[in-house]
N, C-alpha and C positions, 0 to 999 in steps of 0.2 A: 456585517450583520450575522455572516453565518458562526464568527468566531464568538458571538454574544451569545449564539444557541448553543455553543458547544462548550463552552466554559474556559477558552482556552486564557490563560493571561501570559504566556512568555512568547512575545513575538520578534527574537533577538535571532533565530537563525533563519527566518523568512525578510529579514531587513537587512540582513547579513549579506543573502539569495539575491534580492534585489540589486542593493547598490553593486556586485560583481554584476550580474545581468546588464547593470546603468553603463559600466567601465566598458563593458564587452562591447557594445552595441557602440557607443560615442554618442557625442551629442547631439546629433544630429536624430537622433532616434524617437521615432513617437509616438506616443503615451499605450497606443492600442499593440506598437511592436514589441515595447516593453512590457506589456501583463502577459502578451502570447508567451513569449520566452522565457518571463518570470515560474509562470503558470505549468512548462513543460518542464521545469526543471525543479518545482516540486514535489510536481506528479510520477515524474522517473527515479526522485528520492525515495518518495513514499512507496513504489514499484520496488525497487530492490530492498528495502528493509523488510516490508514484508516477504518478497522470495525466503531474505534471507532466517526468517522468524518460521516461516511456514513447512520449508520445503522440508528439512528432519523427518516432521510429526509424518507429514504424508509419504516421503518414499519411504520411511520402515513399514507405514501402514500397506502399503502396493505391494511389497517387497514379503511382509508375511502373506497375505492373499492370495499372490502367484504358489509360496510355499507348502502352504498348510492348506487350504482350500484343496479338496480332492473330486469335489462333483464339477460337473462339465459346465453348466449352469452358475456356480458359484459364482467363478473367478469374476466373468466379464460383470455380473450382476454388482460382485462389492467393487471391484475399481472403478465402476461408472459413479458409483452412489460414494468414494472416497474421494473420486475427483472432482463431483458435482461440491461435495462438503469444502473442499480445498477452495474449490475458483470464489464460491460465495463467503467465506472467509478472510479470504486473498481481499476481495473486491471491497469487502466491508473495513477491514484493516488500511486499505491502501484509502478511503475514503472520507475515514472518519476518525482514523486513531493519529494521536500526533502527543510528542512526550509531555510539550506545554500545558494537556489538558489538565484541568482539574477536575473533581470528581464532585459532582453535585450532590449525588443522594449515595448517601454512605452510612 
């Protein structure tokens, strides 16, 4: 249901995910072992793709703050308020974003 709200239609590398998940575990394996493990091994996909999308944008941003930033007050002020922006991006990205999607309202 939740892929009917999100528009996804290409669900070729989460079946993909699965049946290796199916192999790994044997047959013996069931049904509730199979989503646990399904389930953490999309969510650790989705983890590193966004590191890997994110992290750029925010350590140049950290990175000029420590540099350029001159008042005492500043620094700690914008790297909290860079990394509060980074985690709720991260978390929305790793959430909700997946290539399959389509785009509804465009």
């Amino acid at each position: 249901m939740a892929y009917d709200v999100f528009g996804q239609i290409e669900f070729e590398q989460e079946e993909r995910v699965y049946q290796t998940v199916k192999l790994q575990l044997g047959p013996k394996a069931t049904d509730e072992q199979l989503n646990h493990q399904f389930w953490t091994e999309i969510n650790s996909k989705r983890f590193m793709q966004s590191l890997v999308n994110l992290m750029p944008f925010y350590m140049s941003w950290i990175l000029s703050t420590i540099l350029l930033i001159n008042r005492s007050y500043g620094k700690p002020a914008l790297a909290i308020a860079i990394f509060a922006c980074g985690f709720c991006e991260g978390m929305v990205q790793i959430n909700y974003s997946d290539k399959g999607i389509q785009q509804i309202v465009g």
